[in-house]
NULUM-348291 format. One record per residue (C-alpha): residue number from 1; residue in three letters; x, y, z. Coordinates in steps of 0.5 Angstrom, whole numbers, plus 500, padded with zeros to 3 digits. Each point is the difference from the previous one (the first is absolute). Layout:
<sites>
(site NUM 'ALA' (X Y Z)) ...
</sites>
This chain:
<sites>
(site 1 'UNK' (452 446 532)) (site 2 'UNK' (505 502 495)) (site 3 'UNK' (494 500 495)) (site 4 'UNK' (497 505 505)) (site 5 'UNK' (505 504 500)) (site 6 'UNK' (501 501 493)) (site 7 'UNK' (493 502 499)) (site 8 'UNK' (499 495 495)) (site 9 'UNK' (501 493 497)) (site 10 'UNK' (504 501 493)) (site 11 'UNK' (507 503 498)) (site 12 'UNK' (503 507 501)) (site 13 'UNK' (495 506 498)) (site 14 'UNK' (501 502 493)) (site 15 'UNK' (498 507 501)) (site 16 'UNK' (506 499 506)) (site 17 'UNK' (505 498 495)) (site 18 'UNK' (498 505 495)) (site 19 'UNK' (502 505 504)) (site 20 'UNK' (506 498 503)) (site 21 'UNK' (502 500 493)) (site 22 'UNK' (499 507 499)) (site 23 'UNK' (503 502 506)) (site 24 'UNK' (507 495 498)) (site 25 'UNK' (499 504 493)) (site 26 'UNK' (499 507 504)) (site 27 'UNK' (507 498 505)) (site 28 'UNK' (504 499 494)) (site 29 'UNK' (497 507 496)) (site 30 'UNK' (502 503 505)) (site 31 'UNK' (507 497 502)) (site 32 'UNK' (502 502 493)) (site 33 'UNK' (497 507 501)) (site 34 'UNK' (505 501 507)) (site 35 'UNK' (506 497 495)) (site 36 'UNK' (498 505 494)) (site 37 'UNK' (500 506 505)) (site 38 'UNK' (507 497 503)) (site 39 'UNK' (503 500 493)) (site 40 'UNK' (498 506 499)) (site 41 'UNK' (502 504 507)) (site 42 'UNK' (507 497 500)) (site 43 'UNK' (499 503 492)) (site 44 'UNK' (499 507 503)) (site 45 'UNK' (505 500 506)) (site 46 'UNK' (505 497 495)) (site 47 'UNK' (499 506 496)) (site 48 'UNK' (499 505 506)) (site 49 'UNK' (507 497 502)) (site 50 'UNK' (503 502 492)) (site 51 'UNK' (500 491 499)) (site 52 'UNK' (503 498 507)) (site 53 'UNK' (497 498 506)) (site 54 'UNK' (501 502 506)) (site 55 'UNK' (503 494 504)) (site 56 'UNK' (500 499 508)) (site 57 'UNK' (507 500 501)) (site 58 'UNK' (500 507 496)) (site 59 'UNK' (494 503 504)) (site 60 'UNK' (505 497 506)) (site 61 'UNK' (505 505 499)) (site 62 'UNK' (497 506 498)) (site 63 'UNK' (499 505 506)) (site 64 'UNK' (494 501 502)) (site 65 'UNK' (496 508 498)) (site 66 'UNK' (497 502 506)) 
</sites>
């Protein structure tokens, strides 16, 4: 019943494998292009803020502008 299931006698299909390798190599690209993209948004908030984040306890005690 299992072998009918599958569709086949033989191991895991090697076209299968061969994209999940592509999808795995595709994941991390893009994790690393999200860490890329963060680095470089904190880059440019620290040089709107003259080098210093704003943190939540500063944005806490500031009053808000309406």
């Amino acid at each position: 019943m299992a072998k009918a299931l599958l569709g086949h006698l033989g191991g895991t299909d090697p076209r299968l494998l061969e994209q999940v390798r592509l999808l795995n190599r595709r994941v991390a690209d893009l994790e690393a292009h999200v860490m890329r993209l963060q680095a470089e948004n904190d880059h440019l908030v620290a040089a709107v803020h003259d080098g210093r984040l704003l943190t939540v306890d500063e944005a806490l005690n500031t009053p808000a502008t309406v």
